[in-house]
N, C-alpha and C positions, 0 to 999 in steps of 0.2 A: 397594182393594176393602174394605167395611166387614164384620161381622162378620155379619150379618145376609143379606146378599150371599154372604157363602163357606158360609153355610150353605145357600144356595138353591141355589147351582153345585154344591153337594158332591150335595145332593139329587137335584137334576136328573141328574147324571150316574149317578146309582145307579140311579134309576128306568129311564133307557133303557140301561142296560149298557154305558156306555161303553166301547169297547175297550180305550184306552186304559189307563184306570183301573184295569184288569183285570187286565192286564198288567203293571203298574208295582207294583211290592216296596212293602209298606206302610213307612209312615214308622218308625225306631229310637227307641230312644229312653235306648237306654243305653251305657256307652264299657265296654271292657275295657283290663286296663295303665293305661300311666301314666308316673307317674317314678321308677324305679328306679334304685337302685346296684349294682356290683360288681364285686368284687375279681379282679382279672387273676393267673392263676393259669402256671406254668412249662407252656408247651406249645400255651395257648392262641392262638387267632387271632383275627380281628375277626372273618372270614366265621364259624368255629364261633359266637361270643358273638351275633351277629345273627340265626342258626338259633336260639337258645337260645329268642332272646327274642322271634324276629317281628320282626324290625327290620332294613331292610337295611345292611348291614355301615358300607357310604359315610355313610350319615345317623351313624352312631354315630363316625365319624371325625371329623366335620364337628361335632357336637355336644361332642366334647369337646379341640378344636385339634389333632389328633394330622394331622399330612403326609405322615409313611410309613402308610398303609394296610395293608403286607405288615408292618410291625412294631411289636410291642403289650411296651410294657414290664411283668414280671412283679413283681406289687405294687397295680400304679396301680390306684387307683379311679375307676371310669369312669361318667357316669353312663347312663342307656339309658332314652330315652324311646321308650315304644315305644302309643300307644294307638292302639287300634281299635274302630270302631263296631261293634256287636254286632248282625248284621243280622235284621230280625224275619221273623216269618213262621210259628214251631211253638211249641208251648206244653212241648211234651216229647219228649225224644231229641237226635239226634245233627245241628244244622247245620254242613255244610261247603262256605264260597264260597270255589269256586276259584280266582278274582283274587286275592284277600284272601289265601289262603294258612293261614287259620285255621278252628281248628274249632272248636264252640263247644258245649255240653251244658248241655241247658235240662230244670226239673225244675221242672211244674207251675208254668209260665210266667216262670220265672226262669231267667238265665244262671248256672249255677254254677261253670263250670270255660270254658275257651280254653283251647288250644294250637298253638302255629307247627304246621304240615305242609308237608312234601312232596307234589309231585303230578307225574302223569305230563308227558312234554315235550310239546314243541306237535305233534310228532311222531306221539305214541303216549300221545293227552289222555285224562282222566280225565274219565268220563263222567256228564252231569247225571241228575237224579231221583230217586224215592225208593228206597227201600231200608230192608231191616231186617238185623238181626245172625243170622246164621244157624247160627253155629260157635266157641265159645271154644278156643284150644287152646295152652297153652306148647309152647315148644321145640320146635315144627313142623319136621316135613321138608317142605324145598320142592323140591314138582315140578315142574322146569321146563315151562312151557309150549312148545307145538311153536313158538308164533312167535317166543320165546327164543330157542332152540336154533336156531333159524335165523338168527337176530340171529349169533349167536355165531360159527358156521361164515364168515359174509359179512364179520366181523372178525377170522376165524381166530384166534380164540381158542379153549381147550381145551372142548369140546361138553358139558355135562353134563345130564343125564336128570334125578336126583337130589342133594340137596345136604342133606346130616346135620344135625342140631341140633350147632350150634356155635361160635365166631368168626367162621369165614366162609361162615355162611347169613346173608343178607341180609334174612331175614323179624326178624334180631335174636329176642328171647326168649318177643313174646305177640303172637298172631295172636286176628283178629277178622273171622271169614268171613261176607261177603256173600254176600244172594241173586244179587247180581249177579257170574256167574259168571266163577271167574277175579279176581275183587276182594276186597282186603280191607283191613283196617286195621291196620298192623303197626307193629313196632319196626324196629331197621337197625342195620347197624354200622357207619356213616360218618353219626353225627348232625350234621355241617356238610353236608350233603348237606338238611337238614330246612329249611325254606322256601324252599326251591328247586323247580322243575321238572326232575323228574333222575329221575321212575320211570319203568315201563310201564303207568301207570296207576292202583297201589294206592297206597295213601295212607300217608307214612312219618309218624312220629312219634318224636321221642325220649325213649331208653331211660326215662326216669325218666317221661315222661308216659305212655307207654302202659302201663306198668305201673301208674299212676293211672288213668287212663281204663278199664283190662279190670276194676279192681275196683267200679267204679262202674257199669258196663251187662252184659248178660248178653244168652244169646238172644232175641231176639223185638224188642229196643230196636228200636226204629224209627228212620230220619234222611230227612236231604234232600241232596241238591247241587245246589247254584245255583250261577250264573256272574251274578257282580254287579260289576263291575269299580269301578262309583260307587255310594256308598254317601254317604244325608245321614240325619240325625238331629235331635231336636230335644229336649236333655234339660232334666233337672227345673230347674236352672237357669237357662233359657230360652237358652240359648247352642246358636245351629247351626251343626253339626261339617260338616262334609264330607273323605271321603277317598275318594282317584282311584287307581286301579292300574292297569298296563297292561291290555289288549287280547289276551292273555299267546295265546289261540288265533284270535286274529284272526276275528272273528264281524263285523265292521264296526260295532261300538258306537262312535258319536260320545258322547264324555264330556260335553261342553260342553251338547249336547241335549240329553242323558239329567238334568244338572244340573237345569237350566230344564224339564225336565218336570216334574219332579218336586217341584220346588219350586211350580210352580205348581199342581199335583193338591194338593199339601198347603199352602197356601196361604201358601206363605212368600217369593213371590215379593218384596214390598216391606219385606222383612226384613233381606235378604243384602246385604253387601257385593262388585259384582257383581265389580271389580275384582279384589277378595282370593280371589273363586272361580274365577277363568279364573287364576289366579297357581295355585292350586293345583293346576286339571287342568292346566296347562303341565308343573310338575313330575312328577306323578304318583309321590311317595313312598311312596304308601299307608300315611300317619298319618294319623290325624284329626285335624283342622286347624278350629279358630274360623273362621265367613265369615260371624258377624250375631248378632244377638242380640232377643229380643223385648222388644216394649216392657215398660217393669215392670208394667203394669198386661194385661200379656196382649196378643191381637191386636187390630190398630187399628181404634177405633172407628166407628161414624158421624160 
């Protein structure tokens, strides 16, 4: 389809409302992460170093030859590729996709800040829409919720009402209360626990980031949560990224579709390498992954 053509289709379908189109996350256009290094420290793990960084534990084993997975020699420099598309959609505040497992803080149409997160299990999922910051507060007492305490009993475990600021409040040291009641954005004190699904829903962050994040936003910030599981992009280099995550709450999203929809609403369908993108949703690493590039001269012409 020539350039002239995707402008008439893009047209047409804006005019009659296309549902689809509606529907479908506008196109990325930028990566966060990269290639990093770091120094493996006494104590550490691969699952803590993969919370650190957003990156699942396996890929960083597989990246740097290491065979025992459960052992990380203290020293080694490792390196950690960890990139992710930067899903668009807000010009300002708080985005967090929950496949993705990151959060993102955008400030007058820029990405400024990412961090890995935690999110509730498939269990006891963390819920989409928007939202604003409703509460800053350190060293919070957490009160347990009654469906905690319920949790707790049916595990017999010791029942607690209240839980003090301290090592073992699991809100860790800075709480950021939602409208959404019951939710918030917090620290933890099991930071390999953070890109994981392992809460009841609230959104864990480590220590050192949410400590950055609570000084950057205040009440009233605004956010979103979306459930994007595929995610394509197409940055200033003309290189298209795509990265695939599981299905994490089972919504019945076909990736493979969602690929080819999207590519075709944004007209990158004779762009992509379709082989290297069905390689990709096969794996579903959730890196962004090269599958095309545009021509040098921009999209093809008449």
């Amino acid at each position: 389809m020539g350039m002239a053509a995707r402008r008439l289709l893009a047209a047409f379908l804006a005019a009659i409302g296309c549902a689809v189109l509606a529907g479908a996350p506008p196109l990325s256009a930028r990566v966060a992460g990269g290639d990093n290094w770091y120094m493996v420290w006494p104590g550490d793990t691969l699952i803590g170093i993969g919370a650190r960084f957003g990156v699942d534990y396996r890929l960083i084993a597989r990246h740097n030859g290491i065979v025992d997975e459960n052992r990380v020699q203290a020293g080694r420099l490792l390196r950690i590729h960890n990139p992710h598309i930067v899903p668009a959609g807000i010009d300002q505040g708080i985005l967090i996709n929950i496949p993705q497992r990151m959060l993102f803080l955008f400030v007058r149409g820029e990405p400024v800040s990412a961090y890995p997160v935690g999110l509730g299990r498939p269990d006891w999922p963390t819920p989409e829409g928007e939202f604003r910051i409703a509460s800053q507060e350190t060293h919070k007492c957490w009160v347990v919720p009654e469906s905690i305490q319920e949790e707790m009993r049916r595990e017999q475990k010791a029942v607690r009402q209240h839980v003090p600021p301290g090592p073992d409040n699991p809100l860790g040291a800075h709480w950021l209360g939602l409208n959404l009641w019951g939710y918030g954005i917090h620290g933890t004190t099991a930071p390999a626990s953070v890109y994981r699904f392992r809460s009841h829903g609230c959104i864990r962050l480590h220590p050192d980031d949410i400590a950055d994040l609570y000084d950057k936003v205040g009440a009233g910030t605004r956010g979103r949560l979306v459930y994007q599981p595929v995610l394509l992009a197409q940055v200033e280099d003309g290189r298209i990224l795509l990265e695939v995550h599981p299905d994490i709450y089972q919504k019945g999203i076909d990736p493979m579709r969602s690929v080819r929809d999207l590519a075709e609403i944004h007209g990158l369908g004779q762009d992509i390498d379709w082989q290297r993108a069905e390689a990709v949703v096969r794996a579903q690493e959730g890196l962004a992954i090269e599958v095309g590039r545009l021509p040098p001269n921009g999209p093809h012409a008449e």
